[in-house]
N, C-alpha and C positions, 0 to 999 in steps of 0.2 A: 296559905297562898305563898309561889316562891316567887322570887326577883330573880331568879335565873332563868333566862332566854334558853330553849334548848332547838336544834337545827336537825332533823333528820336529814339522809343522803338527799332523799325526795325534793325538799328544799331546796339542800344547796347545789342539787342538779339543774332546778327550777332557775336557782339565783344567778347559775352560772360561775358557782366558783368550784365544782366537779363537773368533770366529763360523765356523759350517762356511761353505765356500764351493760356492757353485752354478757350475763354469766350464764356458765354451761355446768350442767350437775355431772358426778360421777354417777354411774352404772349404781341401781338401788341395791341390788344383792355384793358390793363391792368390798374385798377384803381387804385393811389398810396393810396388813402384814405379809399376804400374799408376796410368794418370791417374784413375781412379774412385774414388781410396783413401777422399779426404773425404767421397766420397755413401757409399761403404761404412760409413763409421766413424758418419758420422747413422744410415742405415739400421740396424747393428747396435744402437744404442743405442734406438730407433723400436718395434722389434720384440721386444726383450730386455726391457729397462725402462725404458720412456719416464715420464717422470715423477720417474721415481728421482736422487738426488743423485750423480754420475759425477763421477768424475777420470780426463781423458784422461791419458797418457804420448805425447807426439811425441819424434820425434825429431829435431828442429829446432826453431829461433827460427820460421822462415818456414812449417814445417810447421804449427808449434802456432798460429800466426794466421791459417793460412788452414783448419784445423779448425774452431776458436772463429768464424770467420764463417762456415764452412758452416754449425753448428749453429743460428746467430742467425739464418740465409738461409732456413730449415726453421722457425722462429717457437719454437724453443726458446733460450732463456735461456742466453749461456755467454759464457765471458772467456777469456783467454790472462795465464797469471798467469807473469812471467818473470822471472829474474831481475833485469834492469833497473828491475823494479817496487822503491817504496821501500818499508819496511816500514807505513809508512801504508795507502798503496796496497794493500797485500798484504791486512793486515787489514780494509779495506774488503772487497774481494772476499770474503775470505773472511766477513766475517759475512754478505753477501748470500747466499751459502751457505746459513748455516745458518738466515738467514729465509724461502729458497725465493726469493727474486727472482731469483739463478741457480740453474741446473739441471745447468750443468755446466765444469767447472773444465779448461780444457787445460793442460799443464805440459811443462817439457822439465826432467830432473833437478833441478828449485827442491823444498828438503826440506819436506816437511808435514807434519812430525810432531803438532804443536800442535792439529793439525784433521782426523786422522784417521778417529774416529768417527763424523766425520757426514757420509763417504761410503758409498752403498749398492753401489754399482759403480765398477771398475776398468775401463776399457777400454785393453789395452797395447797400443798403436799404435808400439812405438820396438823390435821385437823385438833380441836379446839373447843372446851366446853367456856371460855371465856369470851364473854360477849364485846369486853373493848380489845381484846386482841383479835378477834373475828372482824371489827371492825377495822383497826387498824391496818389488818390485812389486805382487805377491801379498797378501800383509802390508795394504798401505794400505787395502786396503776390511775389512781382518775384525778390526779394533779394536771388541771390543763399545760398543752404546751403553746403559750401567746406567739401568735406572730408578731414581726417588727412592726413598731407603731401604731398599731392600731389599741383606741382608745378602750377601755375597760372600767369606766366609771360608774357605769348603769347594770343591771341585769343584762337590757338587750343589748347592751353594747359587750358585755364577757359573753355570752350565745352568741353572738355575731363573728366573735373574734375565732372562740370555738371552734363553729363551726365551718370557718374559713381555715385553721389550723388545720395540721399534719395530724392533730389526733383528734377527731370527732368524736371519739368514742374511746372506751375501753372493754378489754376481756377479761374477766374472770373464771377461772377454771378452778374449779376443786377436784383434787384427787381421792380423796376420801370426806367421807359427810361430815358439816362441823355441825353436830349437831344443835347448836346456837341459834342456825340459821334464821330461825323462825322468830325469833326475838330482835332480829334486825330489822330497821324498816330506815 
């Protein structure tokens, strides 16, 4: 028998301390290597939620820059934030973020916890046979965003706030299959 409590998403979507998530599969027959990857990954983003605040996952330095110039080639707003960035740096981007002059943030493993909430979509482009990186994945768009004062101490009272909030929900978009998937609940 363990002493350790464990919370699936289902819960703390239930509890209100994640936004549900909207996720959209890639194409079954879908090549992650395919030369089309970067017109894929604008396209899904185009179609899905254009408009919307996204944090890519690549799986490269050279992938996540040549993303962040697809997207900017397409006349949407994006950077490639990486590690080599200084924390300056970093925070610039990231406030352009959240004033909307970008639209979207490509990343290769650099952590964002700090700036969670004010992604509306995940687009995971670096698929993943690791189930807590899969999750963590996941996770980064469904940080609620609370509105001003209103209270949060109950279940129905963080649902309430929710869904009174600028982010009801989230998207998750995968660009290639993690094949994990199925181990998450």
């Amino acid at each position: 028998m363990s002493n350790i409590a464990t919370a699936t998403f289902d819960s703390l979507v239930q509890d209100g301390y994640l936004v549900p998530a909207r996720v959209f599969m890639p194409a079954p027959k879908y090549d992650f290597m395919e030369s089309g990857i970067k017109s894929t990954i604008v396209d899904r983003y185009t179609s899905i939620c254009l408009g919307k605040k996204a944090l890519v996952l690549a799986s490269t330095v050279g992938h996540a820059e040549a993303i962040a110039a697809s997207f900017c080639a397409a006349g949407i707003a994006a950077a490639a934030l990486l590690a080599r960035h200084t924390h300056a740096e970093r925070r610039k981007m990231l406030d352009h973020l959240e004033t909307g002059e970008l639209k979207v943030l490509v990343t290769v493993n650099v952590m964002l916890d700090e700036c969670q909430p004010v992604f509306d979509a995940v687009i995971i482009a670096n698929p993943t046979n690791s189930v807590s990186k899969f999750r963590k994945q996941m996770v980064s768009a469904m940080h609620p965003r609370w509105p001003e004062g209103m209270q949060r101490f109950s279940a129905d009272q963080r649902r309430a706030a929710i869904a009174a909030s600028d982010k009801p929900d989230c998207m998750i978009i995968e660009i290639g299959r993690a094949s994990c998937r199925e181990r998450v609940s």
